[in-house]
C-alpha positions in Angstrom: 2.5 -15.8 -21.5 -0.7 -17.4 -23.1 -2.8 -15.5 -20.6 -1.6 -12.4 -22.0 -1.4 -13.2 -25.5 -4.9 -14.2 -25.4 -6.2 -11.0 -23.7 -4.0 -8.4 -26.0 -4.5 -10.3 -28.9 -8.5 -10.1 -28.1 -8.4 -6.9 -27.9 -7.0 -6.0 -30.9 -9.4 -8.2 -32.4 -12.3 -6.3 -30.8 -11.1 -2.8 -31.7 -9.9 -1.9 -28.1 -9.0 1.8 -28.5 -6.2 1.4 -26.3 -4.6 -1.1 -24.2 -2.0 -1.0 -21.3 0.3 -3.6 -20.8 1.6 -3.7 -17.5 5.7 -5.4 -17.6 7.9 -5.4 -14.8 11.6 -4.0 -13.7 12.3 -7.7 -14.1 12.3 -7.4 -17.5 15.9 -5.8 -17.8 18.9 -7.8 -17.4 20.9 -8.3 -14.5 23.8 -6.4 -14.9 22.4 -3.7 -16.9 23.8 -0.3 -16.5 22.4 1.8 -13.7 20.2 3.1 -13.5 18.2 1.2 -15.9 17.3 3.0 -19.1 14.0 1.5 -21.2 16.8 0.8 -24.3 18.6 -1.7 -21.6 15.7 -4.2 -22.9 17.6 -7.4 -24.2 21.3 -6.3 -24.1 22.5 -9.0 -21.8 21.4 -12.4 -20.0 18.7 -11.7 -17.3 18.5 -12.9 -13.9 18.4 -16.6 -13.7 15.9 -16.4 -11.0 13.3 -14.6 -12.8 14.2 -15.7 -16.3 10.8 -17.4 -17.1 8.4 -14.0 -15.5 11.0 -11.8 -17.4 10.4 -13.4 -20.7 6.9 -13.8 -20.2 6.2 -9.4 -19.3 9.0 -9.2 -22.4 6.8 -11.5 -24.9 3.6 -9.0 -23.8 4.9 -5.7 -24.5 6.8 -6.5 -27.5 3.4 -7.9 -29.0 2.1 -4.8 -27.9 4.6 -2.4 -29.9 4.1 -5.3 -33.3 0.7 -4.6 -33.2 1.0 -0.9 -33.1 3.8 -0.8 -35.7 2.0 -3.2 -38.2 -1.7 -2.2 -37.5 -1.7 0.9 -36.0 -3.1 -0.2 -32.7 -3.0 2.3 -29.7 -0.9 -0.4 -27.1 1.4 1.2 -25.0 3.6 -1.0 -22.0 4.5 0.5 -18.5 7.6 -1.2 -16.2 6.9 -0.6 -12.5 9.6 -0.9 -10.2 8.6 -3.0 -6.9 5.2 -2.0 -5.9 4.3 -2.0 -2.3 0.4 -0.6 -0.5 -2.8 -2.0 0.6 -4.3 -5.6 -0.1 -1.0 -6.6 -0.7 -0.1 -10.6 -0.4 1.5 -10.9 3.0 2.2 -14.9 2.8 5.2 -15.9 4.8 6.8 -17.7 2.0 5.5 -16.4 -0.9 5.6 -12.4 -1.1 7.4 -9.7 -1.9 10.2 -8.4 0.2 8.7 -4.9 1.6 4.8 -7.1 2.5 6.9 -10.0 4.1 9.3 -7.8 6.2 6.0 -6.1 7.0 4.4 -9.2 8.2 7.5 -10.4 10.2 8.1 -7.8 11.9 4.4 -6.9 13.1 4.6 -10.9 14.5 7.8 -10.6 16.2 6.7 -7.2 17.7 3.5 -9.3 18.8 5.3 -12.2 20.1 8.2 -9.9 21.5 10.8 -11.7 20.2 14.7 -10.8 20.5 15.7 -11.2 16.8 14.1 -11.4 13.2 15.9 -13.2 10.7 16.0 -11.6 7.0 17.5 -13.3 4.1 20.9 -12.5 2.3 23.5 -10.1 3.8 21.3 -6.9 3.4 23.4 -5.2 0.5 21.7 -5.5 -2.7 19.9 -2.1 -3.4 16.2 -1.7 -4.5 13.4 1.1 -5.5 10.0 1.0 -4.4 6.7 2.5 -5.7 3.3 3.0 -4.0 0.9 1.3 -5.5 -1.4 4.6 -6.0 1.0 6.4 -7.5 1.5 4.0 -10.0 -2.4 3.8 -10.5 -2.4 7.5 -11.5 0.8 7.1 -13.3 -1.2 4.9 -15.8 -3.8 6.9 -15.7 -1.9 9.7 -16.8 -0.2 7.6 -19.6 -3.5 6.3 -21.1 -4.4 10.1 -21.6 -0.7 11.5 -22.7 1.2 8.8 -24.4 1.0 6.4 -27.7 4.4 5.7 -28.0 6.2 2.2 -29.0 8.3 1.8 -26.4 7.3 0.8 -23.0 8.0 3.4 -20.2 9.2 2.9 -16.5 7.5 3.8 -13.5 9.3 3.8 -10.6 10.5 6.9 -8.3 14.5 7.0 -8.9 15.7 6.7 -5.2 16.8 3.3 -3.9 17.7 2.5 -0.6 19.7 -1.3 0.9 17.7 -4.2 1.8 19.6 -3.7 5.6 18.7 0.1 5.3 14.9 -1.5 4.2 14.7 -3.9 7.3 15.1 -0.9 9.6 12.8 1.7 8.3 9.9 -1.3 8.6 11.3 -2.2 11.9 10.6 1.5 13.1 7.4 2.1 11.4 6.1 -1.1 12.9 7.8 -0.2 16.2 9.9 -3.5 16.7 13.2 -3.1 18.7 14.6 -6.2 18.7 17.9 -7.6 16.7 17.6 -8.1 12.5 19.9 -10.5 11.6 21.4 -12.1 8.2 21.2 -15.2 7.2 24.3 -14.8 4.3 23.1 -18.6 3.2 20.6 -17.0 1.6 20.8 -15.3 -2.0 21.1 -11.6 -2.2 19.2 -11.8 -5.9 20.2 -9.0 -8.3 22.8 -6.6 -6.5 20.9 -3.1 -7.9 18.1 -2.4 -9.9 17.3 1.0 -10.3 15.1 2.7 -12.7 15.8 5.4 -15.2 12.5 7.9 -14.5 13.6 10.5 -17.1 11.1 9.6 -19.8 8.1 9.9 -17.4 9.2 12.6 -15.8 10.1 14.5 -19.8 6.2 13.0 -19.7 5.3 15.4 -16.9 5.2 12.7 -14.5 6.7 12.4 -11.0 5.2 10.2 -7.9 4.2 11.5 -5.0 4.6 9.1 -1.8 7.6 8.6 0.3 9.1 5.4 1.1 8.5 5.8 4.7 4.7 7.3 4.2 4.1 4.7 2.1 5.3 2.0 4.6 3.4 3.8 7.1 0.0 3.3 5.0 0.9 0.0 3.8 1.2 -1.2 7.9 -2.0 1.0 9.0 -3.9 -0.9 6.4 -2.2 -4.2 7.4 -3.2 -3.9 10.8 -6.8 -2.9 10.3 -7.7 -5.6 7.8 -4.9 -8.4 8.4 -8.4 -11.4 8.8 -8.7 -10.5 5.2 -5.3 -10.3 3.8 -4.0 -12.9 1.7 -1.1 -15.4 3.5 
C-alpha cells in the first residue's frame, strides 16, 4: 500500500499525463454476485485469505479515481482476473495455481510418478487471462478510456479447478492419477468477471485457455534454468 501510494502520488506530482493502476479480481468480495460486476466493489466482507492484498489494490485505485475527481488527473484502474504466460513464478509453494499445476505436473511426468496431489476438492470455479492479452488490453485502455471507475479484464469463461488439473495434465502429457487432498481449502468457491464494460469498450481477448497453457508450458520448458522457484 505505501509502495503504491508513493508512486501514484509522485506522479501526480510530476504532471504524469496518465497513469494505470493495475488492481486485481481479489478486490471484490467473496460472495459477490456472479459474475462480478465493477459496482460489486465494497458491498460485502472479502475473502479472509486475501483481505490485506485486497485492501491494499482497493486503497490504489480509489486514490486514483480522488485524484481524478478533485484534480482532474487522467488515472484510470484495470482488475485482471488470474493471469497466467511466460516468466511466470513457478515456486513449489509460493505461486499461482495454473504456474504450480504446471510445474507439478512437468516433474511428475519427469519422474513418472503414479499420482499428483492437488489441493482442495477441485470444485471451486476460476477464469484465467493470458498475460499478452492483458498487455494489449491496457494498451488499448490508455488510448480509449478516462473513466473513474476501474474496469475488469478478464475473458468471461471459467472452468473447475478439477476440470483445470486435467487440461494441464494433457497439455503437459502426464497420465498418471490427480488426486484431492479435501484438507486443503478450496478458497473462494467462483469468481467470475463481468467483461461487458470492456467489451461496450471494443475490447475482447484473444487466447484460449488451452493455447495459452500450451504457450505458457513451451516457454516453461525452454527456459525453466531461468525461471523463478
Amino acid at each position: 500500500m505505501m509502495m503504491e501510494m508513493n508512486v501514484i502520488h509522485a506522479a501526480w506530482q510530476c504532471g504524469c499525463k496518465k497513469l494505470l493502476f493495475l488492481g486485481s479480481s481479489c478486490i471484490y468480495p467473496r460472495m459477490a454476485p456472479q459474475p462480478i460486476a465493477e459496482s460489486c466493489l465494497l458491498t460485502s466482507p472479502l475473502e479472509k485469505t486475501n483481505e490485506g492484498y485486497a485492501l491494499a489494490k482497493i486503497s490504489g485505485l480509489k486514490y486514483c479515481a480522488y485524484l481524478k475527481r478533485q484534480y482532474g488527473a487522467d488515472f484510470i484502474s484495470v482488475m485482471p482476473t488470474n493471469l497466467y504466460g511466460p516468466n511466470d513464478n513457478y515456486h513449489p509453494t509460493n505461486s499461482h495455481v495454473l504456474p504450480a499445476m504446471i510445474c507439478r505436473f512437468h516433474q511428475a511426468k519427469e519422474a513418472a510418478l503414479p499420482y499428483v496431489t492437488c489441493w482442495g476438492d477441485g470444485s471451486p470455479l476460476r477464469e484465467f487471462l493470458y498475460v499478452k492479452d492483458l498487455a494489449e488490453f491496457c494498451v488499448f485502455l490508455m488510448d480509449h478510456y478516462s473513466g473513474e471507475e476501474p474496469v475488469n479484464a478478464g475473458t468471461g469463461q471459467e472452468i473447475t479447478i478439477r476440470e483445470l488439473a486435467e487440461l494441464v495434465a494433457q497439455v503437459v502429457g502426464y497420465h498418471g492419477e490427480i488426486r484431492w487432498d479435501t484438507t486443503k481449502p478450496n478458497g473462494t468457491p467462483r469468481k467470475l468477471l463481468d467483461v461487458s464494460k470492456a467489451t461496450a469498450l471494443g475490447w475482447r481477448y484473444k487466447t484460449e485457455l488451452r493455447q495459452g497453457i500450451r504457450l505458457t508450458y513451451e516457454d516453461f520448458c525452454k527456459n525453466s534454468a531461468n525461471l523463478r522457484r
